[in-house]
Residue, then its C-alpha position, 0 to 999 in steps of 0.5 A: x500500500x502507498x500513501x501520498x501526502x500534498x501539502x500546499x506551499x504557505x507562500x506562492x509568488x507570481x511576478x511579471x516583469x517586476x523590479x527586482x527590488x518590489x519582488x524583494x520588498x514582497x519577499x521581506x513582507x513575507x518572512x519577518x524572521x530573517x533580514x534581507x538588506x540590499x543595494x536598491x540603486x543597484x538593482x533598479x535596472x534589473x526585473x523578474x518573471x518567475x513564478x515561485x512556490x516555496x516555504x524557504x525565503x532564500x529558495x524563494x530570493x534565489x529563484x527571483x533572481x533568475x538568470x540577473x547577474x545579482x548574487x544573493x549570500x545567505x548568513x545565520x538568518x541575514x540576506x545580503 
């Protein structure tokens, strides 16, 4: 016999062309928990389209950035 357990992600996000920087700001709103500081002059040019379904902020900051030459560095609870 075979059980399959589903279980929904607490978070689903949905960007079309966004700038990275609003996709960040969502993501913060989102995980109170950990600390995520960036550059905003320095992304203001950079946009995203991703569809994201995680529980995790970095899995969910890593997937936003996509394919942008923008490096996110994750230590303890802080995201630079």
């Amino acid at each position: 016999m075979t059980y399959v357990s589903a279980s929904a992600y607490k978070y689903s996000y949905s960007f079309n062309n966004t700038p990275i920087s609003e996709a960040i700001v969502r993501i913060s709103k989102d995980h109170p928990e950990v600390n995520i500081s960036f550059i905003y002059k320095e992304l203001g040019n950079y946009k995203t389209s991703a569809k994201i379904q995680t529980d995790d902020a970095y899995d969910a900051l890593r997937e936003m950035v996509g394919l942008n030459p923008i490096s996110i560095i994750k230590k303890n609870n802080n995201y630079y």
